[in-house]
C-alpha positions, 0 to 999 in steps of 0.5 A: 817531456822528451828532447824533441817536445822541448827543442825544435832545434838540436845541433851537435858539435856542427861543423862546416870547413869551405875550400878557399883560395888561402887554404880551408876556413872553418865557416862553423866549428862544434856549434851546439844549438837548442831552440825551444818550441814556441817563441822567437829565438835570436840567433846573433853574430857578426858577418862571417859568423857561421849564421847563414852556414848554420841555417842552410845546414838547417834546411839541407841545404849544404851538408854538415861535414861532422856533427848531428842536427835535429829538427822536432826529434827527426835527424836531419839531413836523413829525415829532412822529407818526414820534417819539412812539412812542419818547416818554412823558411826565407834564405836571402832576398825573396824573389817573386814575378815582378808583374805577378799580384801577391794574391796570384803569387801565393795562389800558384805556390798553394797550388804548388804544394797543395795547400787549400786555395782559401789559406792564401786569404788567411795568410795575407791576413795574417802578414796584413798584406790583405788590403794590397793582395792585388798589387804588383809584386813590383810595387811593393815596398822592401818591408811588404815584399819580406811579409809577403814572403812570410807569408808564402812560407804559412801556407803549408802551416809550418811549426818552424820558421826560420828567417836570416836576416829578415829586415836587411835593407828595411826602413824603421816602419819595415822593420817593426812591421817585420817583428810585429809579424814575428812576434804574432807568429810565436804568440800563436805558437810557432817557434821563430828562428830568426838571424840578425845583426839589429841587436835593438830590434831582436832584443824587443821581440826575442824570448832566448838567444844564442850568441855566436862567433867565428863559428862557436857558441858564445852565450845563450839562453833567454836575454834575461841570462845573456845579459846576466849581472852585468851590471850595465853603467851609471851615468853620473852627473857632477859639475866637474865631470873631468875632476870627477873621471879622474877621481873615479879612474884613480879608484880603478873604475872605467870612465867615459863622457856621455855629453855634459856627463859620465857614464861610469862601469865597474862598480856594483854599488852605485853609492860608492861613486857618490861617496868617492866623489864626496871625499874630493867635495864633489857633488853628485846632482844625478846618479841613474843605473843604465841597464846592460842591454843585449848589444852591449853584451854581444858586443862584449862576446864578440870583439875580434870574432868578426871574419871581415866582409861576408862572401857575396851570399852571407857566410857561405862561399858562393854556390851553397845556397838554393834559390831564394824563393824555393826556401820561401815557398817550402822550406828546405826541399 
């Protein structure tokens, strides 16, 4: 098996400096990604990360300054015209006519990039958007605006796509719509590259992850190896939880209350708390591993990393990013 049959995505050594008025900032620096074809790969890091950066490099949006990229075998940007076909993204907010029916949008962008009149009804199907097809644009809620949004970007039938920050600004219901919808397209195996801060949320619906921060690779693999053996907390129940934490403390383990108990990290062998505390005639009525979850991991990984508040347009200063509903409708151009 070849490197382009098993990655979608290969960066290598990516780099991206911006000109600012306080000198150059490294906006990516030696990013090297894999994605694997099929499934949803989580692409994290706090604001200021590169995230953004990263994906418009993906889609010819802004050129590398050093470091290669590949998208199914094709180096890009050279052979972004022989990939893109296979290629649908969403960049920022979708914009479409406000007036205009999410039938008639996507009737005018098939005929736009010659795709079959009767692949409108699949998509809007697929997004279920089909009942509401004939509705205002304007009438949408934000979670139905992203959908039909993703559903511009399956009219070409794309093998990648590739979405930052698709829930931003979404209610709970929209964001579960949103990774309902993300989760179908890989179960029918499309690969998904999706950039998010919502670690909850990627952690339910994402196969691999790759955890960034101030431009650099932090961690990635499936969310099974990022979160590795880290063995999470034990939330200990005791009925002195302040003799307790300070027994628990004295024996170097790291003590914090959670409500009327403790949560206690550091210690692999939970049967250890029990015995350090039944040394003092302190009784354990409760003693529950609480698994590592990804945000706790991310969280880990990228203390100090964060650059502070994104530029207007994310993590690129303002003027690198094409118009939102060119990336929808065909990817990168």
């Amino acid at each position: 098996m070849t490197v382009a049959d098993e990655y979608a995505v290969v960066t290598k050594d990516l780099r991206k400096t911006y000109r600012t008025a306080r000198g150059t900032r490294v906006a990516v620096d030696s990013l090297s990604l894999r994605v694997p074809v099929g499934g949803v790969h989580g692409f994290l890091g706090p604001n200021g990360s590169g995230k953004t950066t990263t994906i418009r490099m993906l889609l010819g949006l802004v050129r590398a300054d050093a470091g290669r990229i590949r998208i199914f075998g094709h180096h890009v940007p050279e052979a972004l015209p022989e990939v893109v076909g296979r290629v649908g993204a969403i960049v920022e907010s979708p914009k479409f006519l406000p007036s205009f029916s999410g039938r008639r949008s996507l009737t005018l962008l098939a005929d736009a990039i010659d795709a079959p009149t009767g692949r409108v009804d699949e998509v809007l199907e697929a997004t279920a958007l089909r009942e509401r097809a004939d509705d205002a644009f304007s009438a949408y809620s934000l979670g139905m605006k992203q959908r039909l949004a993703i559903a511009a970007t399956l009219l070409k039938r794309p093998d990648l796509l590739i979405f930052d920050e698709p829930t931003n600004g979404l209610d709970p219901a929209g964001i579960h719509e949103i990774r309902t919808t993300m989760r179908r397209l890989a179960d029918e195996g499309r690969t998904v590259l999706v950039s998010s801060h919502i670690l909850a949320e990627v952690e339910q619906v994402a196969d691999t992850v790759s955890i960034v921060g101030r431009g650099r690779l932090l961690a990635t693999g499936t969310v099974a190896e990022v979160i590795g053996d880290r063995g999470g907390a034990v939330r200990v129940g005791v009925p002195d939880p302040a003799r307790a934490a300070q027994v628990l403390a004295a024996a170097g383990l790291t003590v914090r209350p959670d409500g009327d108990r403790l949560l206690v990290e550091g210690e692999r062998e939970p049967g250890r708390i029990t015995w350090l505390l039944a040394q003092q005639n302190l009784w354990v009525h409760e003693l529950t591993p609480v698994r590592a979850g990804l945000e706790g991991v991310f969280l880990e990984l990228t203390q100090g990393t964060s650059l502070g508040a994104p530029p207007p347009d994310g993590d690129a200063p303002p003027g690198g990013a094409a118009a939102p509903s060119s990336a929808a409708a065909g990817g990168a151009r």
